[in-house]
C-alpha positions as CSV (number, residue, x, y, z in Angstrom):
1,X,-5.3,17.1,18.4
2,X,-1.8,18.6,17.3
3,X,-1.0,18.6,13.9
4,X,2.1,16.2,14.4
5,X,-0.6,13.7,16.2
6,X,-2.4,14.0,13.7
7,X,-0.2,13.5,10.6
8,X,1.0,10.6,12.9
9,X,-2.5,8.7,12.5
10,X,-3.3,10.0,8.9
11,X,-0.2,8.1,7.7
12,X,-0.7,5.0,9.8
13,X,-4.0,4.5,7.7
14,X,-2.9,5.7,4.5
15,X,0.1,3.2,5.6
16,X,-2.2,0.8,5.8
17,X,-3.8,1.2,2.4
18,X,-0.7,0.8,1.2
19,X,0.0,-2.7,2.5
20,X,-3.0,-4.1,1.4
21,X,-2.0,-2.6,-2.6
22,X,1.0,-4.3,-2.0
23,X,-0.5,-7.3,-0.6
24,X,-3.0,-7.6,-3.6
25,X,-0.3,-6.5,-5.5
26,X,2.0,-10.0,-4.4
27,X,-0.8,-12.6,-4.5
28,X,-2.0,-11.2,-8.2
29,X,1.8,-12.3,-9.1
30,X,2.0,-15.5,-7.1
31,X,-2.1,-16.1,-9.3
32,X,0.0,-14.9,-12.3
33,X,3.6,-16.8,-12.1
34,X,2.0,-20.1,-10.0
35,X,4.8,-19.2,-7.4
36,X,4.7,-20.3,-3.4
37,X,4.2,-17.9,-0.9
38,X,7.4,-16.6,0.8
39,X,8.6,-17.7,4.0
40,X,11.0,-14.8,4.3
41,X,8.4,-12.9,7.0
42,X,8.2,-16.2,8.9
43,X,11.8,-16.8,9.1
44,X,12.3,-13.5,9.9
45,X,9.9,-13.6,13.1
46,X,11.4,-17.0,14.0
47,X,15.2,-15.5,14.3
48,X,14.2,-12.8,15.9
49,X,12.1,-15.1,18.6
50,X,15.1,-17.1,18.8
51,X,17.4,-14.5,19.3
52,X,15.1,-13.3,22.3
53,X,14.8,-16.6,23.8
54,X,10.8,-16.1,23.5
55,X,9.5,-19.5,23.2
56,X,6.5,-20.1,21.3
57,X,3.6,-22.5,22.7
58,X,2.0,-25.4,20.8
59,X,3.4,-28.2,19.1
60,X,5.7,-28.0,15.8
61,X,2.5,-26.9,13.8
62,X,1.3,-24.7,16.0
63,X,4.4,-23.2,16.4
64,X,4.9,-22.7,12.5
65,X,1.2,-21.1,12.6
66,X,2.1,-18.3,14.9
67,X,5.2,-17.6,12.9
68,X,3.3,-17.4,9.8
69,X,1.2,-15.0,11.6
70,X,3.8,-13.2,13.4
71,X,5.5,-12.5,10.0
72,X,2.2,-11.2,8.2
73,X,1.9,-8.8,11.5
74,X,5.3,-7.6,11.0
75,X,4.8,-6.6,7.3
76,X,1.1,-4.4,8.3
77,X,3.4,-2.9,11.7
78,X,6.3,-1.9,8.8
79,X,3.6,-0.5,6.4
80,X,1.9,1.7,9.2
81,X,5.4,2.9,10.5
82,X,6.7,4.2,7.3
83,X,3.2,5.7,6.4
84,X,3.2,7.2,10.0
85,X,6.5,8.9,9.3
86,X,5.6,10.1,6.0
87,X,3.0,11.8,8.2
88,X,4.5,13.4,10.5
89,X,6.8,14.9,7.6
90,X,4.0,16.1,5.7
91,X,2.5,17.1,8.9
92,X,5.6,18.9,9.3
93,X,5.5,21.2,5.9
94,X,6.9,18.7,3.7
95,X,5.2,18.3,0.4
96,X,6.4,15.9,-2.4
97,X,5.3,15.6,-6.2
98,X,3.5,12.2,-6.4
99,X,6.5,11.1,-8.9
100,X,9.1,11.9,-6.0
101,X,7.6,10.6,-3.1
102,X,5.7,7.8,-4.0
103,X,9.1,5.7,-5.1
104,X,10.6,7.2,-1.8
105,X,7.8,5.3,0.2
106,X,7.9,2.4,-1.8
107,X,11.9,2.4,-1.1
108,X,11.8,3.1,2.5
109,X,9.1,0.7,2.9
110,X,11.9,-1.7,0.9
111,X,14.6,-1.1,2.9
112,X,12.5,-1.6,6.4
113,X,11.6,-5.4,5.1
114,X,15.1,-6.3,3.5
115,X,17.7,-4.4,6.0
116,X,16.9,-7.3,8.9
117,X,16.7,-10.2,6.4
118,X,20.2,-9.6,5.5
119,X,21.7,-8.4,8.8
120,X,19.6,-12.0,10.3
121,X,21.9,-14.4,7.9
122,X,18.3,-15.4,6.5
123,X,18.9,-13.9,2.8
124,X,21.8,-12.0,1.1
125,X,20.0,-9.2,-1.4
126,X,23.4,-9.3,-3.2
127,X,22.9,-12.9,-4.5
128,X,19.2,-11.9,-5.8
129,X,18.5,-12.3,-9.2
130,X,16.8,-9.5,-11.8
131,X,13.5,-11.7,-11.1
132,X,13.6,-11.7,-7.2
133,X,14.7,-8.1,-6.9
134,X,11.3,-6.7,-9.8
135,X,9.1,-9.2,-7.5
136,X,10.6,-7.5,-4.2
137,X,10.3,-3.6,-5.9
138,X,7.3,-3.4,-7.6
139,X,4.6,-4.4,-4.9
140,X,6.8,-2.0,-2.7
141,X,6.5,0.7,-5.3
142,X,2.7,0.1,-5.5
143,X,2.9,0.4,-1.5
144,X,4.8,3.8,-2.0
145,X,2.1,5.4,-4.4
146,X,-0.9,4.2,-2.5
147,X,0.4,5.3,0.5
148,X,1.7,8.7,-0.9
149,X,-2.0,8.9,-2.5
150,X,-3.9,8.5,0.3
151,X,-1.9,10.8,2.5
152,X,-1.9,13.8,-0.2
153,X,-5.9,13.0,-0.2
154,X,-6.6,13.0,3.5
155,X,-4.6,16.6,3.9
156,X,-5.5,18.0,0.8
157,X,-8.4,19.7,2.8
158,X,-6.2,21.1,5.2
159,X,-3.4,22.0,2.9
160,X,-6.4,23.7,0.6
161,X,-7.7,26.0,3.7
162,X,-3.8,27.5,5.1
163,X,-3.4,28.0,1.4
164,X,-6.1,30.3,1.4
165,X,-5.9,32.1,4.5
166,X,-2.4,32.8,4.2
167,X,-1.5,36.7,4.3
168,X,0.5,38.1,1.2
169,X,3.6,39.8,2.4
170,X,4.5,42.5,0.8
171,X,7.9,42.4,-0.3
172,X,9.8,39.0,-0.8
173,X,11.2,37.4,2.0
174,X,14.9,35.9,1.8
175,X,13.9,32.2,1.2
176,X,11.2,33.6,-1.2
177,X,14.5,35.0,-3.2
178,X,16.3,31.9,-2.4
179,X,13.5,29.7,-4.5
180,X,13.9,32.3,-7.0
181,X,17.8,32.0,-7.5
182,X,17.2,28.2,-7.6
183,X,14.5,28.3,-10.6
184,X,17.0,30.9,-12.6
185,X,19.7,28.3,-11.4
186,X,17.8,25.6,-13.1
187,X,17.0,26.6,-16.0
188,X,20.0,28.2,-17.1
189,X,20.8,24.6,-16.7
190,X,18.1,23.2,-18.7
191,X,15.7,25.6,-19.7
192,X,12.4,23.7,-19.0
193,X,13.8,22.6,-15.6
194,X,12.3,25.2,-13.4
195,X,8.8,25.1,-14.9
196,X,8.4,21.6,-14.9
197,X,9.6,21.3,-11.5
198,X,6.6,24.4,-10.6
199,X,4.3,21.7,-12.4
200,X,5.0,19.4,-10.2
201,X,4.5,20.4,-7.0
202,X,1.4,23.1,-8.3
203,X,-2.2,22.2,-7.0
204,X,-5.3,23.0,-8.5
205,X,-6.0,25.9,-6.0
206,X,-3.0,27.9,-6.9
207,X,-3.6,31.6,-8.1
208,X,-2.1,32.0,-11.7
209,X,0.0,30.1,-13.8
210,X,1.0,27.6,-11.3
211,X,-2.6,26.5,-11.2
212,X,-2.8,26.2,-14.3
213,X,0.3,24.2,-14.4
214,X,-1.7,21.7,-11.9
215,X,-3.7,19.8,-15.1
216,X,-2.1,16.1,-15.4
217,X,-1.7,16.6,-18.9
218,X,0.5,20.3,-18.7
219,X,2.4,18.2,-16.1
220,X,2.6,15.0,-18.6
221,X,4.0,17.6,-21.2
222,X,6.5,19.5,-19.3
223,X,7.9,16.2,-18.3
224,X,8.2,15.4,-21.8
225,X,9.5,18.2,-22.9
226,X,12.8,18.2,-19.9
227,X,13.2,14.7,-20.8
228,X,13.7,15.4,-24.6
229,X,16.1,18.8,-23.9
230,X,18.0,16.2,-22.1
231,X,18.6,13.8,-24.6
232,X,19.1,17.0,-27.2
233,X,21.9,19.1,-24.7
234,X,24.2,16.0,-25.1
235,X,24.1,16.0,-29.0
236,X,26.9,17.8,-30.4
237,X,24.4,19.4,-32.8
238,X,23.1,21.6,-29.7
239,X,23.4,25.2,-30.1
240,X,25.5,26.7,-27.5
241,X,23.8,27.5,-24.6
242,X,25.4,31.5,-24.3
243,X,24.7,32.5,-28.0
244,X,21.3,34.2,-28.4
245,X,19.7,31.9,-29.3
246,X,20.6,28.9,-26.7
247,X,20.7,31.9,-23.6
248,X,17.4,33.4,-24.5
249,X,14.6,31.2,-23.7
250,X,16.5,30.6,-20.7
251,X,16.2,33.9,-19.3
252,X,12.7,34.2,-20.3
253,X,11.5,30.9,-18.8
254,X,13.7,31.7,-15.8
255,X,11.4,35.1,-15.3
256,X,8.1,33.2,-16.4
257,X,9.2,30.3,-13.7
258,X,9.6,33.3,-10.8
259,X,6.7,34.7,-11.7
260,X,4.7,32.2,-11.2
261,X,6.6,31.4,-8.1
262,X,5.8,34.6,-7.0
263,X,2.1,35.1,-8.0
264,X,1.2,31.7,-5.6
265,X,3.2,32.7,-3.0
266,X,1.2,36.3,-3.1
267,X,4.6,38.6,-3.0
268,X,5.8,40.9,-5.2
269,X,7.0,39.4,-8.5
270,X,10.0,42.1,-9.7
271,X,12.8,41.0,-7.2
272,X,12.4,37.2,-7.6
273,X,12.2,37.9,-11.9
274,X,15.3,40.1,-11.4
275,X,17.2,37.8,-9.4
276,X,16.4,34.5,-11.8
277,X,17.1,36.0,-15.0
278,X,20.6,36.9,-13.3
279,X,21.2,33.5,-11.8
280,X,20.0,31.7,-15.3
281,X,22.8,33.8,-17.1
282,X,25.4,32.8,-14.3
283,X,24.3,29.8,-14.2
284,X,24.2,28.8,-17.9
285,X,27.7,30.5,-18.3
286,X,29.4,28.5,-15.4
287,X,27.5,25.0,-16.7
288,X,29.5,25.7,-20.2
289,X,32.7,25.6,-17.9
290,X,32.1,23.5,-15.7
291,X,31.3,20.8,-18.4
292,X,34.1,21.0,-20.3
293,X,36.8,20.8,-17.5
294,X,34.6,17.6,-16.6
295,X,35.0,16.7,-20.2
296,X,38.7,17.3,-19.9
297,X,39.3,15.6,-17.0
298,X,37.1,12.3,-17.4
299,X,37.5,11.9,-21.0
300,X,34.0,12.4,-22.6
301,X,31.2,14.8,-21.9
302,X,28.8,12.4,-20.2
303,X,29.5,12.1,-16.8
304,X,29.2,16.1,-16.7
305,X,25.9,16.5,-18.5
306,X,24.7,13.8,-16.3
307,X,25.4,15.4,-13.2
308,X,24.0,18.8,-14.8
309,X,21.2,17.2,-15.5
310,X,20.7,16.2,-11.6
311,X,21.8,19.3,-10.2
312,X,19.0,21.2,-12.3
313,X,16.6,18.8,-11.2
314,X,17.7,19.6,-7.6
315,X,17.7,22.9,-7.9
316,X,14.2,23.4,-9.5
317,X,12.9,21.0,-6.6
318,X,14.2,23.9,-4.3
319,X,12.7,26.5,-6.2
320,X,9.7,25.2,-6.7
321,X,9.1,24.1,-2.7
322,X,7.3,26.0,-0.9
């Protein structure tokens, strides 16, 4: 069986746990709230039916029956699809942090049910209110997380075995140096960026530091920890980040971050610590300057320090990938 095949069936069953979470998920709100089942799936089957001129057989009720059906069968074929996807992705090489791709599966998954309600006339999403669109996203995000769970579960065997077989090159290669740039990038940015991003997407079974990084609670506190120097880099008590004291830790969490990098990917660690310590310094210097013309131009510092703060989240995500 290829590998594609088979991340193509591993995510049509971890698709399916994820329907039945959201499933559960629905009818513990309709037990909460005392609210009617939708008929959005059935409506959805019965415009489509009607646009294909398939007639159902039966009477009226029977009719209605098969449409309820049809629209239940619809939502399990739309949880498998996505889930197969997300297969064939991971299948593919691509890995993402539970916090990352769960929500992306839950708003794929979102976006596959409401896309033909509102190009079929049946609903417009834009007239929703905040209590129809939280009853439509979270069983969707429970669907992405289960479904991201169960995939990361049933390859983690697989993904545990290439990790250790894997020959150590010597030298670094040039995307090894490229992830390296990216985590100097990052934290010259915001220092904790590049480590937390490391934290991650580290597993249990990686040699060093990024193992170590792999325990929930080191990844509950470096998320912390980039979520409070967020809220601190827009105070205009924050030391500036090129004095000594503001460029410092950035260039030393920049090296520890390529280290690390370095030590799980089993290359040689002085080239990528070289090279992020140099971006970090660039980087931090050209954030200064690129934040006040921002400032400048748009009339308060916000939008800028916003956008840095995305740009280092990017960037660690790309430095830490591997």
């Amino acid at each position: 069986m290829t590998s594609l095949l088979k991340g193509v069936l591993r995510g049509m069953a971890a698709g399916a746990a994820g329907t039945t979470a959201l499933n559960a998920t629905t009818e513990a709100d309709m037990a909460i709230r005392g609210r009617p089942a939708s008929g959005t799936p059935a409506a959805v089957a019965g415009a489509l039916t009607d646009r294909t001129g398939v007639r159902l057989p039966g009477g009226e009720l029977e009719r209605a029956n098969r449409l309820d059906g049809l629209g239940a069968l619809s939502g399990t074929c739309t949880g498998m699809a996505v889930g197969a996807l997300a297969g064939a992705l991971r299948a593919a090489g691509l890995r993402l942090p539970a916090v990352i791709g769960g929500p992306l599966l839950g708003a794929a998954a979102m976006a596959a049910s409401d896309l033909p309600i509102a190009r079929l006339g049946i609903s417009d999403p834009r007239t929703w209110t905040r209590t129809d669109w939280v009853s439509d996203a979270i069983p969707h995000l429970v669907y992405g997380i289960t479904t991201h769970s169960a995939l990361r579960a049933m390859f983690r065997a697989d993904e545990e075995r290439k990790a250790l077989r894997q020959p150590a090159p010597d030298r670094p290669s040039r995307g090894a140096l490229m992830r390296a740039a990216a985590l100097g990038a990052a934290t010259g940015c915001r220092s904790s960026a590049g480590l937390s991003a490391l934290a991650l997407r580290s597993r249990r079974y990686y040699p060093g530091l990024s193992g170590r990084l792999s325990h929930p609670a080191v990844k509950v506190l470096n998320g912390l920890f980039t979520v409070a120097e967020m809220g601190l880099d827009k105070l205009p008590s924050a030391p500036p980040r090129t004095s000594p004291q503001g460029l410092a830790p950035r260039v030393a969490l920049a090296a520890v971050a390529a280290r690390a990098m370095a030590r799980r990917d089993g290359i040689r660690s002085g080239p990528p610590i070289v090279l992020a310590t140099a971006t970090a310094t660039a980087s931090a210097a050209a954030a200064v300057r690129l934040r006040a013309a921002a400032a400048d131009r748009m009339g308060s510092d916000l939008p800028g320090a916003l956008a840095e703060d995305a740009t280092a989240a990017l960037l660690g995500q790309v430095g830490a990938a591997r």
